[in-house]
PAGUVO-962719 format. One line per field, with one value per residue: residue number from 1; x negated, y negated, z of N, C-alpha, C, O in turn; residue in three letters. Coordinates in steps of 0.001 Angstrom, whole numbers, padded with zeros to 6 digits. Atoms other than C-alpha are relative to their C-alpha. Example, Ala and Ser with C-alpha at 12.3 -4.5 7.8 and 13.67 -1.06 7.14 Angstrom:
BEGIN
marvex: c(1 2)
n_east: c(-000890 000820)
n_north: c(001190 001190)
n_up: c(000000 -000060)
ca_east: c(-012300 -013670)
ca_north: c(004500 001060)
ca_up: c(007800 007140)
c_east: c(-000900 000770)
c_north: c(-001200 -001090)
c_up: c(000000 000730)
o_east: c(-001936 000261)
o_north: c(-001181 -002198)
o_up: c(000665 000899)
kolse: c(ALA SER)
***
This chain:
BEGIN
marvex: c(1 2 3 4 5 6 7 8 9 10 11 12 13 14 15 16 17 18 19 20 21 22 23 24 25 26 27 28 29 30 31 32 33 34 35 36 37 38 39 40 41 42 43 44 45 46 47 48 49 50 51 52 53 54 55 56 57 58 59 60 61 62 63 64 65 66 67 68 69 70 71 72 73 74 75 76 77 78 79 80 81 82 83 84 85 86 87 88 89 90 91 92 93 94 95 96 97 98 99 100 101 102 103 104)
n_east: c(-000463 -000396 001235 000673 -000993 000368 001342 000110 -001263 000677 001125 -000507 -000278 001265 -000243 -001151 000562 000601 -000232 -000462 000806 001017 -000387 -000819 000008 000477 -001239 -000061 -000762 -000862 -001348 -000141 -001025 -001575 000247 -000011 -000565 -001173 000651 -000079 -001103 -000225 -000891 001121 000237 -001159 000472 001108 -001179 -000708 000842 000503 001415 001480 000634 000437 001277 001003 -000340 001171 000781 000678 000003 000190 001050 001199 000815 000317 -001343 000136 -000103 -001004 -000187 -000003 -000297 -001549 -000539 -000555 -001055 -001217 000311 -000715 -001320 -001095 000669 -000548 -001265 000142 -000116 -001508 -001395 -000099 -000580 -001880 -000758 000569 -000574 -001585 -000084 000469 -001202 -001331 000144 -000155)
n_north: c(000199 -001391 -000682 000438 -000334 -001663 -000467 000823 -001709 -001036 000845 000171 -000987 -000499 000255 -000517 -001466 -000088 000538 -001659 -000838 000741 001144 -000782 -000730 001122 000417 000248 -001338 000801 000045 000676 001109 -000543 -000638 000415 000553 -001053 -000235 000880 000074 -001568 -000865 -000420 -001293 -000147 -000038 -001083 -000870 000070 -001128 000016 000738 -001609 -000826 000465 -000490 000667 -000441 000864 000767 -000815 -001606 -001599 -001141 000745 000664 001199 001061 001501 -000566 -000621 000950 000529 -000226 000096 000878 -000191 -000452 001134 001085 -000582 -000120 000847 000754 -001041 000336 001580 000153 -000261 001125 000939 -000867 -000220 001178 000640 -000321 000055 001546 -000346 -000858 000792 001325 -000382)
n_up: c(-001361 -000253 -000710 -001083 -001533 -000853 -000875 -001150 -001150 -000614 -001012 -001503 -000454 -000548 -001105 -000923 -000309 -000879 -001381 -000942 -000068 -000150 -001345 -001184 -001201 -001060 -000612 -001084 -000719 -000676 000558 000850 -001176 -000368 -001239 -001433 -001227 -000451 -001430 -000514 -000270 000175 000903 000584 000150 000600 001483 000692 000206 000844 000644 001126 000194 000278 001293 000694 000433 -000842 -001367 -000929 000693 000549 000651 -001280 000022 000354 -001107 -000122 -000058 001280 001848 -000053 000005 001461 000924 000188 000836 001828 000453 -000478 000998 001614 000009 000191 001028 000774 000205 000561 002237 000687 000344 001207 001091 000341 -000094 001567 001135 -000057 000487 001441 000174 -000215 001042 001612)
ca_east: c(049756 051207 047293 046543 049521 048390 044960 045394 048234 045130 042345 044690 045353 041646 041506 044161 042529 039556 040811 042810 039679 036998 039019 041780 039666 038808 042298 043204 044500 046624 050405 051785 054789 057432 056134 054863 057900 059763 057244 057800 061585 061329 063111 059829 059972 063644 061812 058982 062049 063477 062705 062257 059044 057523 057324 056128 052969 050917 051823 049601 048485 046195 045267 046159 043139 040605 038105 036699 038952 037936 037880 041183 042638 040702 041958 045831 045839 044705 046953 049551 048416 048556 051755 053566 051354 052991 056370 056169 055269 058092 060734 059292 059857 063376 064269 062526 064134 067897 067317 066138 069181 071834 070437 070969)
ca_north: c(-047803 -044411 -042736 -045328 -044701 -040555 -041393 -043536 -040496 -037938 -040491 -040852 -037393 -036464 -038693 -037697 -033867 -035343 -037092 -033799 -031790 -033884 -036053 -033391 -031344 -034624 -035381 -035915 -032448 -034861 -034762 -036851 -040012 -037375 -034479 -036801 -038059 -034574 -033217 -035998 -035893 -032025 -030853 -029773 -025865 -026219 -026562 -023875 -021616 -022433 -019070 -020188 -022218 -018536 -017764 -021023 -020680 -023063 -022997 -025906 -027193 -024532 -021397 -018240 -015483 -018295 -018207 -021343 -023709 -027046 -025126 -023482 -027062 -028452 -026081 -026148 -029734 -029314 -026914 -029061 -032213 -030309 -028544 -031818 -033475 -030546 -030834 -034971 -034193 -031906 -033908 -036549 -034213 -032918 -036631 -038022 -035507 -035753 -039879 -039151 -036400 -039187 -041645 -039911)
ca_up: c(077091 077331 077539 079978 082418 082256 082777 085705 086877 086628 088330 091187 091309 091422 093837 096137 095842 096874 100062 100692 100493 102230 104817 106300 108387 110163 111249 114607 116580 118609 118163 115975 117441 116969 118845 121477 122407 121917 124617 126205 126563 126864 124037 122097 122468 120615 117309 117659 118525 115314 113084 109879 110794 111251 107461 106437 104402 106086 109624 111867 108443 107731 105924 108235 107838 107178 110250 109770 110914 108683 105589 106685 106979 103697 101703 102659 102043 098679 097806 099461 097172 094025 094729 095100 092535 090582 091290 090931 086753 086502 087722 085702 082733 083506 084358 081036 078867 080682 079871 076168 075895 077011 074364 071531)
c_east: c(000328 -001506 -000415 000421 -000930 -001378 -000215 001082 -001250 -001212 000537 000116 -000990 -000622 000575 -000828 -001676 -000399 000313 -000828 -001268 000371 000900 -000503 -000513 001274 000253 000725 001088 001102 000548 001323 001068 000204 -000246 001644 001474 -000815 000560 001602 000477 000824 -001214 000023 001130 -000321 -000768 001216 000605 -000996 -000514 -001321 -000928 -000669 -000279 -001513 -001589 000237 -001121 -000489 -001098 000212 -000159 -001120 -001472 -000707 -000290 001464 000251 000106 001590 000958 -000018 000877 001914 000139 -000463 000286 001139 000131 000306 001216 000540 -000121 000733 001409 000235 -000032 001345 001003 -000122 000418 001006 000591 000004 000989 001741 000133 000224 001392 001219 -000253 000251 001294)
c_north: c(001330 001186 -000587 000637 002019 -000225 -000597 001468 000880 -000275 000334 001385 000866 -000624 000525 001550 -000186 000031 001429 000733 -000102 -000642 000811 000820 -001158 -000807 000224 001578 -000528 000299 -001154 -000583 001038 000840 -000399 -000051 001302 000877 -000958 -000378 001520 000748 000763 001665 000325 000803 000920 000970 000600 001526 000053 -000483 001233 000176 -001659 -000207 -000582 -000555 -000892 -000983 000179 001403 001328 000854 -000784 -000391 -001709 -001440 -001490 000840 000939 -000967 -000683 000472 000048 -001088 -000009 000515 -000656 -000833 000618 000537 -001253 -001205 000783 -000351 -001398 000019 001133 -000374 -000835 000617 -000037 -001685 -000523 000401 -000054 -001514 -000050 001053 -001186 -001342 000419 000553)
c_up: c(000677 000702 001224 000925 000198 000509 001303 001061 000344 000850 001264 -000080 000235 001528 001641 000188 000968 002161 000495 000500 001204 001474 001050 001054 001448 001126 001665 000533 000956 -000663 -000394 000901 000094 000757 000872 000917 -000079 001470 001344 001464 000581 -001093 -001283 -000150 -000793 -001368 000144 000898 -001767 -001228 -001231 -000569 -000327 -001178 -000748 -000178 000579 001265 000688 -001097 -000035 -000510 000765 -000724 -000423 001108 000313 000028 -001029 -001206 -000039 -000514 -001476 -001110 -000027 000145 -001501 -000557 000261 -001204 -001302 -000031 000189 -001123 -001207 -000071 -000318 -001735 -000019 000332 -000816 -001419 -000195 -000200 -001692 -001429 000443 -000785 -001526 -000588 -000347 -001188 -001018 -000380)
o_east: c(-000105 -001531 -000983 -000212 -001451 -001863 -001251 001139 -001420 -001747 -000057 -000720 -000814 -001115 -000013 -001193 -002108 -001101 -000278 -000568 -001765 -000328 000815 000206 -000837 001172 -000398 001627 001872 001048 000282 001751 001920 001142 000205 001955 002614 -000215 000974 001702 001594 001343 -000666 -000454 001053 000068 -000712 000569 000813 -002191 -001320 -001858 -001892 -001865 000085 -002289 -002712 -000113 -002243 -000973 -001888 001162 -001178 -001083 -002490 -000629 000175 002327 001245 000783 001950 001579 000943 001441 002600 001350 000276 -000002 001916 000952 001308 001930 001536 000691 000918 001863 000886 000653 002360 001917 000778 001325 001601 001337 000919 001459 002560 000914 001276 001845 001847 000523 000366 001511)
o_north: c(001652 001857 000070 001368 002534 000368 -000304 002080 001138 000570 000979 001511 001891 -000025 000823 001776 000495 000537 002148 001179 000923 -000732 000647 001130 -000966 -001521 001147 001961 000338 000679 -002092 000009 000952 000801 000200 000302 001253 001132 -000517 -000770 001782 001841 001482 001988 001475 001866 001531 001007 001730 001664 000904 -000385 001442 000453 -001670 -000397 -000088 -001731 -000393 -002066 -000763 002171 001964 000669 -000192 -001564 -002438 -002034 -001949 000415 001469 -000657 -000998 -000269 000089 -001173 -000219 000173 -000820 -000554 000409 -000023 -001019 -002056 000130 -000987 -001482 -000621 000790 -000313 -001040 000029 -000662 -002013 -000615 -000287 000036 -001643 -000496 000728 -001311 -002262 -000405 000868)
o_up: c(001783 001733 002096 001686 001187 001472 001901 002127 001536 001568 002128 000815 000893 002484 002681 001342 001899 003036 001300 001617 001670 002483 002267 002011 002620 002124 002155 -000212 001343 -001833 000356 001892 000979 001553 001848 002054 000384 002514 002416 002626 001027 -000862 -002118 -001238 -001225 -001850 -000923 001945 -002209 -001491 -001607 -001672 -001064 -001265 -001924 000758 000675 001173 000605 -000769 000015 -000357 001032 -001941 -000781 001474 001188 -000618 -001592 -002142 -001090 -001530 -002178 -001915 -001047 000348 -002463 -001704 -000680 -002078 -001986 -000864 -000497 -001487 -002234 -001022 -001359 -002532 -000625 -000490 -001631 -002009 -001073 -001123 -002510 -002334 -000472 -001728 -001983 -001685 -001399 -001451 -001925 -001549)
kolse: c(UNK UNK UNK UNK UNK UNK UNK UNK UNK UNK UNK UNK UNK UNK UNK UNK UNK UNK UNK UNK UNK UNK UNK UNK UNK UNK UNK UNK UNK UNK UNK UNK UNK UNK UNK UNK UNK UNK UNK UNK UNK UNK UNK UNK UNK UNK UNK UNK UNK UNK UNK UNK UNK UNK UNK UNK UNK UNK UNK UNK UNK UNK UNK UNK UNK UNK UNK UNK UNK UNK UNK UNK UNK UNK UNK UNK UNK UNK UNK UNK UNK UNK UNK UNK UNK UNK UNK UNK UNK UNK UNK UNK UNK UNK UNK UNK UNK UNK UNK UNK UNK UNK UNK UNK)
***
């Protein structure tokens, strides 16, 4: 049961890299319900004020110095996907082994 559950964890997670890879540069350039209705309301320039957005690594939800814009896109969601596909197994870890700790 145990091999099943990982191999069904790394299916979906080939998965998931594919979608990332394949389907994100197709995404809509439209603003998404929350920016609409901060445009909307005017409070929208608050947040791209805010300074810490500057240094984050993927900025628009692409790869800065990558001309091509779809392949800029593809590839910072699947770095995205695996980084959280990443962090997801090591919490399971720490969690697994704090559980396994407290039982014994």
């Amino acid at each position: 049961m145990k091999n099943q559950l990982k191999g069904f964890l790394w299916i979906g997670f080939g998965v998931s890299l594919l979608l990332a890879l394949f389907l994100s540069p197709f995404a809509s350039s439209s603003p998404d319900g929350l920016e609409k209705v901060a445009e909307h309301h005017g409070f929208a320039e608050k947040g791209e004020r805010w300074t810490l957005w500057q240094y984050a690594p993927f900025r628009d939800y692409a790869i800065p110095g990558i001309e091509n814009e779809k392949l800029a896109t593809a590839l910072a969601g699947l770095i995205g996907t695996a980084g959280i596909f990443m962090i997801a197994i090591g919490l399971g870890k720490v969690l697994r082994k704090t559980k396994s700790s407290r039982n014994i």
